[in-house]
N, C-alpha and C positions, 0 to 999 in steps of 0.2 A: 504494500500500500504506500504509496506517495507522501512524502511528511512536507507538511506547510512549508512555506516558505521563511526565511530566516525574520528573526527578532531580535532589531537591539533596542534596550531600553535602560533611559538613564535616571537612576536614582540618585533624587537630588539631597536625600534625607534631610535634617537641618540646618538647610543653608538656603540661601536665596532670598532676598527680597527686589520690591517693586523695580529696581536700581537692576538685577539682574536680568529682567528680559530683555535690555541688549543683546545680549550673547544671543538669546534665541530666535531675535529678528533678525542676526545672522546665518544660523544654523538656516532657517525657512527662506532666505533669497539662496543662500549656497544651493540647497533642494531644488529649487524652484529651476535654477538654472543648471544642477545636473542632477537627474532623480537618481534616487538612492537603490541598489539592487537588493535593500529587502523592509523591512517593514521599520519604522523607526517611532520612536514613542520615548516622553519626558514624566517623568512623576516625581512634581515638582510637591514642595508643600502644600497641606490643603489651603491655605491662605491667598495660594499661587494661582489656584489651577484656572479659576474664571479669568483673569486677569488674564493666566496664558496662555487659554482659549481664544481669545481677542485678537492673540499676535496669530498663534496655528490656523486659524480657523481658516477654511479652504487649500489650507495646505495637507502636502502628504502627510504630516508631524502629530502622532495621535498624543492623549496624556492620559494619565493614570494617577489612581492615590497611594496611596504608603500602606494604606492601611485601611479594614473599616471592621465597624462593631457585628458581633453575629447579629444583633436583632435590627428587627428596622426601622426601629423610634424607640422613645420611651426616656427613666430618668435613667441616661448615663454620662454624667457632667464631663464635659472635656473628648468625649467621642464623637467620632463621627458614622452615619450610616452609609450603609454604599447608594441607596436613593440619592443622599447628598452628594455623595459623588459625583455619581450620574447626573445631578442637576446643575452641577459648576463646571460642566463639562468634559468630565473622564470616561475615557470606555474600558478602561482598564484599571487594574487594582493590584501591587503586590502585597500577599501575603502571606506571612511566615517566616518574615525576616530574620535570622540571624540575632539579628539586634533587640528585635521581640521578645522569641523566645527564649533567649539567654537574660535580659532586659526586665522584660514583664512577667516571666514567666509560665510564655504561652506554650500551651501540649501539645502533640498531633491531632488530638481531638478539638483540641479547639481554633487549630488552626481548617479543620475539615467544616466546623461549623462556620467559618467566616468565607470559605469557597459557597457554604451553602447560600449565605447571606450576597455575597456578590454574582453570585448566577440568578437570585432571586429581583437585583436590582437590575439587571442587564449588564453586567460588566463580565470582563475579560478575565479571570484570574494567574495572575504570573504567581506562583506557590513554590515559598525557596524551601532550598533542603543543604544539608551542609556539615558533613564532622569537624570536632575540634582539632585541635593539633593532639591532643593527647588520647584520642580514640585512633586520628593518624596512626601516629607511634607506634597504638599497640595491635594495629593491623587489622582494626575494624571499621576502615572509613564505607564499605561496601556493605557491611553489613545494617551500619546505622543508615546511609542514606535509605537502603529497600527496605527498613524498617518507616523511615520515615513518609516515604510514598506510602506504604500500606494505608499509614497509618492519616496523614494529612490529604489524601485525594479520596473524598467520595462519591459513590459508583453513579450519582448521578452528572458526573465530568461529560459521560459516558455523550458522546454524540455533539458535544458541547465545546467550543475553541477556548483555546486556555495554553497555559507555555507551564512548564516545568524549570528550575534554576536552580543548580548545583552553584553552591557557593561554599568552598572547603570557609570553614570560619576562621581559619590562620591566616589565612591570605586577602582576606580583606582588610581593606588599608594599608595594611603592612607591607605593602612593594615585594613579597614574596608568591609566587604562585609554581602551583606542580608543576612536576614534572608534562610533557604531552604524552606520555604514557598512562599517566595516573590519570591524567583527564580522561582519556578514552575509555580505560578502566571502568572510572566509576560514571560516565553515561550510559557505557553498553550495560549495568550493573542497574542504572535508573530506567533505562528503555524496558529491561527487563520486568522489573516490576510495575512499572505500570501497565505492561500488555496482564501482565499475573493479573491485576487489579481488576482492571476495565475491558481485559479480552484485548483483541487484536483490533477492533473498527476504533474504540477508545482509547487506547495504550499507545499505540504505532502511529498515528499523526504530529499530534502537538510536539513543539517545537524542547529540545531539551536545551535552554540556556546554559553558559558558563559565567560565571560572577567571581570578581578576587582578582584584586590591581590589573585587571585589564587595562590595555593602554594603547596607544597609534604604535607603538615599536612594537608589541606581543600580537595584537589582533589578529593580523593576517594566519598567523600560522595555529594559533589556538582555533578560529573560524574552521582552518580547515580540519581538524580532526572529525575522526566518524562519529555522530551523532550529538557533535555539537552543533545546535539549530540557531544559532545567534548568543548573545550577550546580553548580561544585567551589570550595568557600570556604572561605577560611583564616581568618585573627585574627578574622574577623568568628563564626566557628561557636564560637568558645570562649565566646563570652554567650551565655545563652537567650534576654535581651530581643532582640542582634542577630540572630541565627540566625532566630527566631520571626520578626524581622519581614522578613525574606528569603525563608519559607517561604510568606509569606502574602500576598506578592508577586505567587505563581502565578497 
């Protein structure tokens, strides 16, 4: 079966204000005058995204939130729903961040409840996955990511567009990233379990991102390994000269 076509997408996490859509009305003439050969998309702060909707809008340039609550109203001070999302113009949602779940302290199950809540809103779900350096070590990074697809993707993904993102959690930020053997490793290790999960028409499409100091020097050659379907990038997506040359990597 044929897998989507590639997805980069840049995570802006806590950073960016009004001052920074500069850069993105750059990244959108750059596009404009040589389109990009795969899907590209910003997920900026939720404070951002109407605002930089404004600058995308009619452009290839989709956006996405960081994050949204499983329920879809109610009293949860300081959350936001994925409706909301989709109302300040996201089509897309990561979650299961790394930074979450180590952070906040979110489960597999409740990162499965939050896919539920952004397919219930109309969004895209990008759903990270990712060992520590010390599960690294002890030679269970395959184990814990096909633990964590079980356990974070539920069976109604099934038919439904949505990207996958291996983010080893050592390697982001930190200017260190695997080996491209370990990469291909633990994708062919995540493709796996998702067909387990969702069967083959669910499993075998969606795109399996790679996330962890990507950068314009690493892109091209991480891009090409087998069953990496695009990119989840952080410090490097806040410039449009780096983002651009990440893009163009494809």
């Amino acid at each position: 079966m044929k897998q989507s076509v590639k997805l980069v997408a840049g995570n802006w996490k806590m950073n960016g204000l009004g001052t920074s859509l500069g850069e993105v009305e750059v990244m959108v003439k750059a596009l404009q005058e040589q389109a990009a050969a795969c899907r590209v998309a910003l997920c900026p702060p939720a404070t951002l995204i109407e605002r930089m909707w404004r600058v995308v809008e009619g452009s290839a340039v989709e956006l996405g939130g960081q994050d949204c609550h499983a329920e879809g109203s109610g009293a949860f001070t300081g959350s936001v729903a994925g409706a909301m999302l989709a109302d300040a113009g996201a089509t897309l949602v990561i979650l299961g961040h790394s930074e979450r779940r180590a952070g906040f302290g979110e489960t597999d199950a409740d990162v499965a409840a939050k896919v539920e809540a952004a397919l219930a809103a109309g969004l895209e779900p990008i759903i990270c996955i990712g060992e520590t350096l010390a599960e690294r070590e002890a030679g269970l990074a395959v184990e814990v990511v096909s633990r964590q697809v079980a356990g974070s993707l539920p069976e109604s993904l099934t038919g439904k567009t949505f990207a996958v993102a291996y983010e080893p959690v050592w390697a982001i930020g930190t200017g260190l990233t695997p080996t491209l053997e370990q990469i291909e490793e633990v994708h062919a290790a995540v493709r796996a379990a998702m067909v387990a999960k969702l069967g083959e028409d669910g499993g075998r499409v969606a795109p399996v991102l790679y996330g962890g100091s990507v950068k314009p020097s690493n892109a091209a050659e991480i891009l090409a390994v087998a069953e990496v379907g695009g990119a989840l990038v952080g410090g490097a997506s806040l410039k449009a000269e780096d983002f651009l040359g990440i893009i163009r990597a494809v």
